[in-house]
C-alpha positions, -999 to 999 in steps of 0.1 A, spaced: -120 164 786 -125 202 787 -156 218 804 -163 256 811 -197 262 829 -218 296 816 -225 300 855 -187 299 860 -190 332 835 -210 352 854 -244 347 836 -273 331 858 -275 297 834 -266 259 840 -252 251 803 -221 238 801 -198 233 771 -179 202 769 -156 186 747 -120 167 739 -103 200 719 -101 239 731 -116 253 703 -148 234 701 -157 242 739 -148 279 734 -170 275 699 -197 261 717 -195 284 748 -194 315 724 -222 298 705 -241 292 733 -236 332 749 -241 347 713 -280 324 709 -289 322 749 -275 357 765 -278 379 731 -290 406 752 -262 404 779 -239 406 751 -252 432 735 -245 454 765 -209 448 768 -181 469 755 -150 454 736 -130 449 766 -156 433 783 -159 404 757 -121 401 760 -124 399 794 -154 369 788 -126 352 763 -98 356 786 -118 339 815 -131 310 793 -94 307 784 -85 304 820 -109 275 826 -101 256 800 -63 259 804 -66 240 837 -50 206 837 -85 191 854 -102 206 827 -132 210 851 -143 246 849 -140 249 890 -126 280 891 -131 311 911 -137 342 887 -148 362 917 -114 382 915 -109 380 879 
């Protein structure tokens, strides 16, 4: 099982994307961000969305698969 937590992202939300397969938790996360934090996202430059993708990457490529990761440093 693969979760990332929006929280975990930096955006003040409790949605959490779940699932058995990468790419439909990063689909649903980047679904989620694009319909609930349009605004946010709106603000960010290029390298600040790769940034977002790189730190969903990074929770989801941990074995537990349990988002709980610190991003305070990323």
């Amino acid at each position: 099982m693969k979760i990332v937590k929006c929280g975990d992202l930096g955006f003040k939300c409790n949605f959490m994307a779940a699932g058995n397969k990468l790419e439909e938790v990063e689909k649903a996360m980047f679904d989620h961000i694009e319909k609930e934090h349009k605004e946010e996202l709106d603000k960010m430059t290029e390298d600040d969305i790769n940034h977002l993708k790189h730190r969903v990457s990074t929770l989801l490529g941990r074995s537990c698969g349990c988002g709980a990761l610190h991003t305070d440093n990323l």
